[in-house]
C-alpha positions in Angstrom: 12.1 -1.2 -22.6 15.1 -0.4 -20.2 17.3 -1.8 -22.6 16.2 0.5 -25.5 16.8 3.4 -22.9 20.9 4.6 -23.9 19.3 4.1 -27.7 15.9 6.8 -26.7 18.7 8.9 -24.5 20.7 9.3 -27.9 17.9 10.4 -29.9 16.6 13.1 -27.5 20.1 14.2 -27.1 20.7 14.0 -31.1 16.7 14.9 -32.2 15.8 17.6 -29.3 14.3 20.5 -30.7 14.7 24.3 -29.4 11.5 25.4 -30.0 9.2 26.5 -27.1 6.3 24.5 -26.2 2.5 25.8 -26.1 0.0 23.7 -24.8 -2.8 24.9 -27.1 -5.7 26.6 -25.3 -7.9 27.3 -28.8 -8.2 23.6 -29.7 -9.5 21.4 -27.0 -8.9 17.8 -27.4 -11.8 16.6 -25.4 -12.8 14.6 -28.4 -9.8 12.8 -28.3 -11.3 11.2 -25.1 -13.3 8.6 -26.4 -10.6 7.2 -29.7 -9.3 4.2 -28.7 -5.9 3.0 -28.6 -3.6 -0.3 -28.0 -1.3 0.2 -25.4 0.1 -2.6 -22.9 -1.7 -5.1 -24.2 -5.1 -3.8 -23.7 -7.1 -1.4 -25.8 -8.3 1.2 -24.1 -10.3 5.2 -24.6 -7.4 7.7 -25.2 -8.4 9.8 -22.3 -7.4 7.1 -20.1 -4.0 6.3 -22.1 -3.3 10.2 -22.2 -3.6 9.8 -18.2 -1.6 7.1 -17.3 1.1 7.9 -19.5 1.8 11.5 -18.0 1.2 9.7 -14.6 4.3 7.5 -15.4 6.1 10.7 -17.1 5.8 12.7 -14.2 3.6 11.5 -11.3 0.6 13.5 -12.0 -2.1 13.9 -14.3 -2.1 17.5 -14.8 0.9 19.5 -14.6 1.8 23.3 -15.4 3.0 24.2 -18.6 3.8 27.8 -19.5 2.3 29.1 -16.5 -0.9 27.3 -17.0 -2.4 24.4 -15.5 -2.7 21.6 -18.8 -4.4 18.3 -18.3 -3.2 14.9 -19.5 -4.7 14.9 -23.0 -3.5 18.3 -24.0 -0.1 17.2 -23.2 0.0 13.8 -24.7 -2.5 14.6 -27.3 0.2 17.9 -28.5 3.1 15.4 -28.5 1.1 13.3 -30.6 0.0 16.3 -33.4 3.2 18.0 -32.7 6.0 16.0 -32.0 8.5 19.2 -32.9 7.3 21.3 -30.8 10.6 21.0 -27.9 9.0 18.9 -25.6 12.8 18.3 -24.9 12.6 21.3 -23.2 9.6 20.8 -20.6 9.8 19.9 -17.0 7.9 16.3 -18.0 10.0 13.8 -16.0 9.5 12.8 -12.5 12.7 12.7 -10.1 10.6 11.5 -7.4 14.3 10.6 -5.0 15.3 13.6 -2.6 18.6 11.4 -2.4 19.2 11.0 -6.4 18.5 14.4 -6.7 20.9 15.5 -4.4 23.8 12.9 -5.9 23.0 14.3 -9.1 23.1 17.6 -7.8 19.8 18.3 -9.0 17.2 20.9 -7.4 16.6 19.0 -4.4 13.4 20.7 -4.2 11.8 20.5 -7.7 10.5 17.1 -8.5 10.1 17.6 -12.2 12.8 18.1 -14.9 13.2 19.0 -18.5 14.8 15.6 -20.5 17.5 18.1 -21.6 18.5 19.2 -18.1 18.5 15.2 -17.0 20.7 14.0 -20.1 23.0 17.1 -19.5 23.8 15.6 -16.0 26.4 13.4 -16.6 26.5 12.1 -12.8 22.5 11.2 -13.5 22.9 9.9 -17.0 26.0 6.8 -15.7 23.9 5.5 -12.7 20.6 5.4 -15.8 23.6 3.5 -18.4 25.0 1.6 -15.7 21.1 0.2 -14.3 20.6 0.0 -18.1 23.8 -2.4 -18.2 22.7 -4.5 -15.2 19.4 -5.4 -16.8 21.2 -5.8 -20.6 23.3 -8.6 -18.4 21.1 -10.4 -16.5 16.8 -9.3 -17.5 15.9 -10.7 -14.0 17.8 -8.6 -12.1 16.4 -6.9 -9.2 17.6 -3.2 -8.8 17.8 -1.3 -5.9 18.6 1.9 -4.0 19.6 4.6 -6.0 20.5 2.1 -8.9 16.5 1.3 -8.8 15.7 5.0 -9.0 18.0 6.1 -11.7 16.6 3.6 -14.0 12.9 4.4 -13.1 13.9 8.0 -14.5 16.0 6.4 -17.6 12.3 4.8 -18.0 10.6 8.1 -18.3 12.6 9.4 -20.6 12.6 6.6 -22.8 9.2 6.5 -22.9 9.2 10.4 -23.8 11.3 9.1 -26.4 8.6 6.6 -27.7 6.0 9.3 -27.5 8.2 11.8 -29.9 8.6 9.0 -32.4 5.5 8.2 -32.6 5.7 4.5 -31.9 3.7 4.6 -28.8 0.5 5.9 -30.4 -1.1 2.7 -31.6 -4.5 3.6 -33.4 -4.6 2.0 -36.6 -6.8 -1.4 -35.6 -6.2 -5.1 -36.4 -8.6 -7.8 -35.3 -5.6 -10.6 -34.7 -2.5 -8.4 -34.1 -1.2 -5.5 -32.5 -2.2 -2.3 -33.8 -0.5 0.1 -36.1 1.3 3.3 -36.1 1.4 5.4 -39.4 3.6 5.2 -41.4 4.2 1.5 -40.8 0.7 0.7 -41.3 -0.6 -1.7 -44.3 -1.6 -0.1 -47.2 -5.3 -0.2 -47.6 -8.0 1.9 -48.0 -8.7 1.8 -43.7 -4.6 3.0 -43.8 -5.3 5.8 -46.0 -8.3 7.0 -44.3 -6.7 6.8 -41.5 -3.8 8.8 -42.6 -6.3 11.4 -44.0 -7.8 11.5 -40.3 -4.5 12.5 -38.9 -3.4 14.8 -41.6 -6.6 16.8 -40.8 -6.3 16.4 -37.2 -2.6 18.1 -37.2 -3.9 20.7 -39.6 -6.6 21.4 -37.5 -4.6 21.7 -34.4 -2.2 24.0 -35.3 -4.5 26.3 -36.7 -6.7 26.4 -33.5 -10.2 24.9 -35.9 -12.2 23.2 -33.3 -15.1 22.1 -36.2 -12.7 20.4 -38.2 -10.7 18.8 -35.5 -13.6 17.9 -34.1 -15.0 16.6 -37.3 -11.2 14.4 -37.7 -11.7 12.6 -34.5 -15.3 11.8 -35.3 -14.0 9.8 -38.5 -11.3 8.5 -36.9 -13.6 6.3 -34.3 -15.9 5.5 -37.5 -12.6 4.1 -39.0 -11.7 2.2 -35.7 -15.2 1.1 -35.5 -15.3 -0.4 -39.0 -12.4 -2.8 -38.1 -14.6 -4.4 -35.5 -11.5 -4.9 -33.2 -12.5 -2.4 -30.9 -13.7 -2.6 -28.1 -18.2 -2.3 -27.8 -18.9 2.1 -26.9 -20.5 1.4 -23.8 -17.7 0.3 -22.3 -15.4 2.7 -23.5 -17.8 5.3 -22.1 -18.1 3.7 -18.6 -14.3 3.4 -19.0 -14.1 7.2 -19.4 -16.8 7.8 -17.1 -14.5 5.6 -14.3 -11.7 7.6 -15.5 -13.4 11.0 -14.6 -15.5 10.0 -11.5 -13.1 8.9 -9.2 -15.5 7.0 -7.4 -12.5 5.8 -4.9 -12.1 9.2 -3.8 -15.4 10.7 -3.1 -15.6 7.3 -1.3 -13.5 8.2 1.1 -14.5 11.6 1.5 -17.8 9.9 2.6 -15.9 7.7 4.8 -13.8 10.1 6.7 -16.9 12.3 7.2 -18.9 9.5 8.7 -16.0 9.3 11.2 -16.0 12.7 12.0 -19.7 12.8 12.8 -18.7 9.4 14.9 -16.5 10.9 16.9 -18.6 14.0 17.7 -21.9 11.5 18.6 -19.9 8.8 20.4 -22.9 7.3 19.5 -25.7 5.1 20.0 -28.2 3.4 17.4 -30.3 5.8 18.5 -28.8 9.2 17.9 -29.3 11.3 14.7 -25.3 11.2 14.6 -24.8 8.2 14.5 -27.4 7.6 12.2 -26.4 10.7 9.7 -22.6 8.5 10.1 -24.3 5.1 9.3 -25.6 6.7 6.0 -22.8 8.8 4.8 -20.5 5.3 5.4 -23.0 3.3 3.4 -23.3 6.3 0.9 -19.5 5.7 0.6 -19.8 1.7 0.2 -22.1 2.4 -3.0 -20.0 4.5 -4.6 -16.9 2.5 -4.0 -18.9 -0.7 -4.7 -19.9 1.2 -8.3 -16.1 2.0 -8.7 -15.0 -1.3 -8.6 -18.1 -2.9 -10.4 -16.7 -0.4 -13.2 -13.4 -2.2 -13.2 -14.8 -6.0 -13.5 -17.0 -4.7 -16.6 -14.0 -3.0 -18.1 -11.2 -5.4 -17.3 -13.7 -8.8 -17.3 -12.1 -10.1 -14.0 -12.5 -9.4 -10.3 -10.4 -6.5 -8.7 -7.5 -8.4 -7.3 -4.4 -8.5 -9.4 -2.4 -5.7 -8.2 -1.3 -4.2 -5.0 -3.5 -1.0 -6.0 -6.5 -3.3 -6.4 -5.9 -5.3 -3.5 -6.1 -2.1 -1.4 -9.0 -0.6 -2.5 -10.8 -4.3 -2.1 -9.8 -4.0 1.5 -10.9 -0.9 1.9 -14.5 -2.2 0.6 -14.3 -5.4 2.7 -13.5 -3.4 5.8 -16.3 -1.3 5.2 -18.7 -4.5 4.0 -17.7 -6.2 7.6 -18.3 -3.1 9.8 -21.7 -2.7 8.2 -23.5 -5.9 8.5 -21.7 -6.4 12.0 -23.4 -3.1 12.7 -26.6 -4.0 11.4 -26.8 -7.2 13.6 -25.3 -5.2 17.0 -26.1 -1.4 16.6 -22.8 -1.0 18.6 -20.6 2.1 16.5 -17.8 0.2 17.4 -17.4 -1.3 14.3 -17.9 1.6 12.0 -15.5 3.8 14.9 -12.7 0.8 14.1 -13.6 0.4 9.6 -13.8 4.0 9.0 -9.7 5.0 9.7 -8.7 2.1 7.9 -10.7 2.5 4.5 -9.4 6.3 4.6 -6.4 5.4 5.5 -6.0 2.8 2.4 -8.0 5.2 -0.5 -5.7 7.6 0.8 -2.8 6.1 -0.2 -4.1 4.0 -3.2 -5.2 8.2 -4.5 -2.2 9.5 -3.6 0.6 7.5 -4.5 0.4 6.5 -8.0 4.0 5.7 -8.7 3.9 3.3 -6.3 0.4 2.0 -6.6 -0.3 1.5 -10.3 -4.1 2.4 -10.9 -3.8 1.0 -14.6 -6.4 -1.7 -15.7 -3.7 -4.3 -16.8 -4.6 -7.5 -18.9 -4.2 -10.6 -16.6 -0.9 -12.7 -16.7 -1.0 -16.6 -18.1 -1.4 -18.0 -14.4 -3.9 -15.8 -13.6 -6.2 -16.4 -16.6 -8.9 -18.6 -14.6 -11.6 -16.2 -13.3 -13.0 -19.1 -10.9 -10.1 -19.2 -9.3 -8.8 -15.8 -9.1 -12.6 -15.1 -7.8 -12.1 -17.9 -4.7 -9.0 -18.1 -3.8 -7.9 -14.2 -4.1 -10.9 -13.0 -3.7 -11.2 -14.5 -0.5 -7.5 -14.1 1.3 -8.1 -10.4 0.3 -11.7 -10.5 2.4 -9.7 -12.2 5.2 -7.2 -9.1 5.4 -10.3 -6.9 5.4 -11.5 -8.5 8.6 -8.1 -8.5 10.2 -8.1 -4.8 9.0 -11.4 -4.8 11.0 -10.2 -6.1 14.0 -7.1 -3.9 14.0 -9.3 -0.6 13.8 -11.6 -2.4 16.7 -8.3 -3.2 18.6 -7.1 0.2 18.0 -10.6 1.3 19.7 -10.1 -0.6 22.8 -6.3 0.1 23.3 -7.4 4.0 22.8 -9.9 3.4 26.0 -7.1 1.8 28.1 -4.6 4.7 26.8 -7.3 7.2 28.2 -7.9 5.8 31.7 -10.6 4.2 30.8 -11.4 0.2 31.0 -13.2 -1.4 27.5 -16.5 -3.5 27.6 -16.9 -6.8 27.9 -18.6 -6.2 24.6 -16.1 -4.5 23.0 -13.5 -7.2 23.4 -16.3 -9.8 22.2 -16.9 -7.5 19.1 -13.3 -7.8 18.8 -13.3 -11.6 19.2 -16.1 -12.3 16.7 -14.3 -10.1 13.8 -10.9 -12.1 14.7 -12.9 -15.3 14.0 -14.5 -14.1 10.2 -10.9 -13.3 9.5 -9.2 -16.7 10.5 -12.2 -18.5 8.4 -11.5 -16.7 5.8 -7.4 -16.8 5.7 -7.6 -20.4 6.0 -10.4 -21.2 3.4 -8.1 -19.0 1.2 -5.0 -20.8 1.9 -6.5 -24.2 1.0 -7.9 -23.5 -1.9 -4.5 -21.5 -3.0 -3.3 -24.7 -2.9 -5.6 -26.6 -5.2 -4.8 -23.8 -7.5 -1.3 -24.7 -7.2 -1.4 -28.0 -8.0 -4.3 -27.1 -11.0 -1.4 -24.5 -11.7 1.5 -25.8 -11.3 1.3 -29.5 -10.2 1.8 -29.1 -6.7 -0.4 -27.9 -4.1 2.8 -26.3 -1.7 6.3 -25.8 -1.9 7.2 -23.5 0.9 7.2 -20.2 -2.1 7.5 -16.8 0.0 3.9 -15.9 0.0 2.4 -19.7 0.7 5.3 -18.9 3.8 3.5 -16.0 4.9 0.0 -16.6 4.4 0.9 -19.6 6.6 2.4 -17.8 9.3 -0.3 -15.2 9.8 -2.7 -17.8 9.9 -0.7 -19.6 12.4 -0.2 -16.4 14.3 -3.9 -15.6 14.7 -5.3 -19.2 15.5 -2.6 -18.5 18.4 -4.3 -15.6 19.4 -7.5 -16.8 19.5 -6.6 -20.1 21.1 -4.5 -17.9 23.8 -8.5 -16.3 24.1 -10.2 -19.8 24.6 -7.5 -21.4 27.0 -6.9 -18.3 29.0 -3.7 -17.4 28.7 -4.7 -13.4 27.9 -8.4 -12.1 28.4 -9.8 -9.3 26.2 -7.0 -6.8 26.9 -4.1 -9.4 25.7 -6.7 -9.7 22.1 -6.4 -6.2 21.6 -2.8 -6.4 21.8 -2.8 -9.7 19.7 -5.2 -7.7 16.9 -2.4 -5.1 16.2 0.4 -7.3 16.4 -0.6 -10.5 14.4 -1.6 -7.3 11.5 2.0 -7.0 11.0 2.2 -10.6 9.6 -0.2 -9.8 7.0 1.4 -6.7 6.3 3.6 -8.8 5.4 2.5 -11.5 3.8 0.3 -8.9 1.7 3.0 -6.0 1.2 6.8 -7.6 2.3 6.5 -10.5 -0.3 5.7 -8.4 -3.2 7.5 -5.2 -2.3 10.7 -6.1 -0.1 11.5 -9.3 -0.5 10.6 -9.7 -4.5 10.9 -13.2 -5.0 8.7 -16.4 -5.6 6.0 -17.3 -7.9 3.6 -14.6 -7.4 5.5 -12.3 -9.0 2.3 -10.6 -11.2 1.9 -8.6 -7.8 5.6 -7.5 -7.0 6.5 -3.6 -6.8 8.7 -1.0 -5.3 8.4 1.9 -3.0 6.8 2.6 0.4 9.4 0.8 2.5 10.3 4.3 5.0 6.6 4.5 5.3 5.7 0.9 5.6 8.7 0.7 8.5 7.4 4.0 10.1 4.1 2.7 10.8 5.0 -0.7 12.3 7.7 1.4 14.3 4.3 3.8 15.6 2.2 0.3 16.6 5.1 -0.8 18.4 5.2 2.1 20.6 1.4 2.3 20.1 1.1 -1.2 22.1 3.6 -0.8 24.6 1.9 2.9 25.4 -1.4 0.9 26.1 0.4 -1.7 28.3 1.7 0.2 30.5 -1.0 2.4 30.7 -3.0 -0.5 31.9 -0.5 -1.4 34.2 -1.2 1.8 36.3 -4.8 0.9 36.3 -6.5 0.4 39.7 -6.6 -3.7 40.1 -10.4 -3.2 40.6 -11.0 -1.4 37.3 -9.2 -3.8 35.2 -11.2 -6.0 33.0 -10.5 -8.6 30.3 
């Protein structure tokens, strides 16, 4: 689409209208939420295409309007019945880059901007031409910086652009193509009808009639349904039910008040704390095994195929580890370790949706094995779940030693035994990556960046643990190891597919995160060497491990 984007920046320019916008409060388009649309390959409830779409427009799904708070599917819904209605006009468009913002000269504290104010910026509108031009040269290029920025915001306006024209709103079903848009549809009497549905739904929306609006988008999903290319209603409803639930979310809400309850029972088996904890956690699981449960039913493969999906499967295998490890030791420890970590990552998969794409996305040509993609991904993923594991138990001990205090023996063999789930796991993984390789692509390794890396944090943890088993460090010197070999995965999980960008696997690359991402390897730096010498001022005596 990027380069279509000076083509949509000369229509809005040429087409904008002046008129102000009202987000109409007298005809609810709730029962827009269940009509299904094509869009990105998939087809999909409207509710959920309504979201994503003003997610990629502006970062959010629900902004203010007017004055008023309006939700996803009043907005795209109205630019769908009312295209002329000076959209243009409305603060839509997401300028997420303090630093663009203040090359441009922009606000530098707003974050969203009208189309008309961005295309009136000429400062804004060459870097958008000029990432525009790279990609028009050379499709594969990778863009960067402010370049990188510019054209993400050259991409929200030109898909503002699609939305005004009308091309983006695909409803008219086919069995064997891509769906319509009116007026390009067929004729035939399913085109006609169809027409008729959205004649009436118009009509009905500018005149505020909630029975006959209603009663349009009622036979509009009777017309989709006759087709038969639509997708079955019970998973369109679980879809919308998924979209509305956020199960993710009031997963870690559970989580993080399991380890507040932790931390106020420093708990034993035997406590009601620690107890209350162990349910709310496993409370938590349910829900965020339900959540993704919902997401194999709707997308028909396992979880794993994006960097937003990889981290809320994390999250769960964190969790999943913690709780059978508790169940067999009755220790807290684990739980105390799990519980930061899954917050940490729903967090961040909740709250940063530009970076983190929580779209449902059909699977790309290599990926199209569900055997495969269920061992091999299924299981490196599991593998940084316990390394995410032992990095919350490391985290634990290094906290006692940073405290004046000296960790178990148990804790460190806790610690041990998690490190051990993880290396079986990351190595099982690797091997059969490469029988998928060579089932793939006729070879089973060829040194691509994130074969490298999966290879190096192996290597890097069978160190640690053969450091463990020849003595070289004791339990102290695996804590250490726990957090540090974590950074390898973090990059061979995150660095491949976000910095350096290149390789094969490139249905999981992205964008974004880097200042954070560096921030926090910076903090376990000086987390580490905080806890070493710390335990250098220990009394000898008290030193164990």
């Amino acid at each position: 689409m990027i380069r279509r984007i000076p083509f949509l920046l000369s229509l809005l320019l040429a087409g904008g209208g002046i008129a102000p916008v009202t987000v109409r409060a007298d005809a609810n388009p709730k029962c827009l939420e269940t009509v299904v649309i094509q869009e990105g390959g998939r087809r999909k409830p409207f509710l959920v295409f309504a979201e994503e779409t003003l997610r990629s427009l502006s970062g959010k799904t629900a902004i203010s309007l007017d004055d008023r708070k309006a939700s996803a599917l009043a907005i795209v819904g109205g630019i769908w019945l009312d295209p002329d209605a000076g959209w243009e006009g409305k603060n839509l468009i997401l300028v997420s880059n303090r630093p663009l913002r203040m090359k441009a000269g922009l606000d530098p504290v707003r974050k969203l901007f009208s189309p008309r104010e961005l295309l009136a910026n000429p400062v804004l509108t060459a870097e958008i031409s000029a990432a525009a031009e790279m990609k028009r040269r050379d499709p594969k290029a990778r863009l960067a910086g402010l370049t990188k920025e510019a054209s993400d915001v050259g991409m929200r306006i030109g898909l503002l652009g699609e939305l005004l024209q009308g091309s983006a709103y695909r409803l008219l079903p086919r069995a064997d193509s891509p769906w319509t848009v009116l007026p390009s549809g067929p004729e035939g009497k399913e085109a006609r009808r169809y027409e008729a549905d959205y004649e009436a739904l118009k009509g009905a929306w500018g005149r505020g009639d909630q029975a006959a609006f209603d009663a349009a988008a009622n036979d509009l999903r009777q017309v989709q349904a006759l087709s038969g290319a639509t997708p079955p209603p019970w998973k369109i409803g679980l879809e919308v039910l998924y979209q509305k639930s956020h199960p993710f979310r009031w997963a870690w809400i559970l989580y993080a008040a399991a380890g507040v309850i932790l931390l106020i029972s420093r708990g034993s088996w035997d406590r009601t704390g620690y107890r209350a904890a162990s349910v709310l956690a496993g409370c938590g699981f349910l829900l965020q095994a339900a959540g993704l449960a919902s997401r194999v039913l709707i997308a028909g493969r396992p979880p794993v195929t994006n960097m937003y999906e990889s981290v809320i499967w994390v999250a769960f295998g964190t969790i999943l580890f913690a709780l059978l490890f508790e169940l067999r030791y009755r220790a807290a420890t684990f739980l105390l370790g799990a519980v930061p970590v899954a917050v940490a990552s729903l967090i961040l998969a909740d709250s940063q949706p530009v970076i983190l794409d929580t779209s449902i996305h059909p699977l790309t040509p290599v990926l199209r094995d569900n055997f495969w993609l269920s061992t091999h991904v299924l299981t490196i993923t599991l593998s940084y779940a316990a390394f995410a594991l032992a990095l919350g138990v490391g985290h634990v001990a290094l906290l006692t030693v940073l405290r004046g205090g000296n960790p178990s023996a148990d804790l460190y063999a806790y610690l041990y035994k998690t490190l051990q789930v993880g290396v079986l796991l990351l190595a099982v993984g690797t091997i059969l990556g490469g029988v998928w390789a060579n089932y793939s692509w006729g070879r089973f390794w060829d040194w691509d960046p994130k074969e490298t890396w999966a290879l190096t944090a192996l290597l890097g943890y069978l160190f640690l643990l053969h450091g463990r088993i020849s003595g070289l460090w004791g339990g102290f010197g695996l804590a250490v190891g726990s957090v540090l070999a974590f950074q390898s995965v973090l990059m061979a999980w995150y660095g491949v597919n976000f910095v350096l960008g290149a390789g094969l696997h490139s249905y999981g690359f992205g964008t974004g995160g880097f200042p954070a991402v560096a921030a926090y390897v910076t903090c376990e730096l000086l987390f580490v060497a905080a806890a070493v010498i710390a335990r250098k001022k220990l009394p000898a005596a008290a030193i164990r491990g």
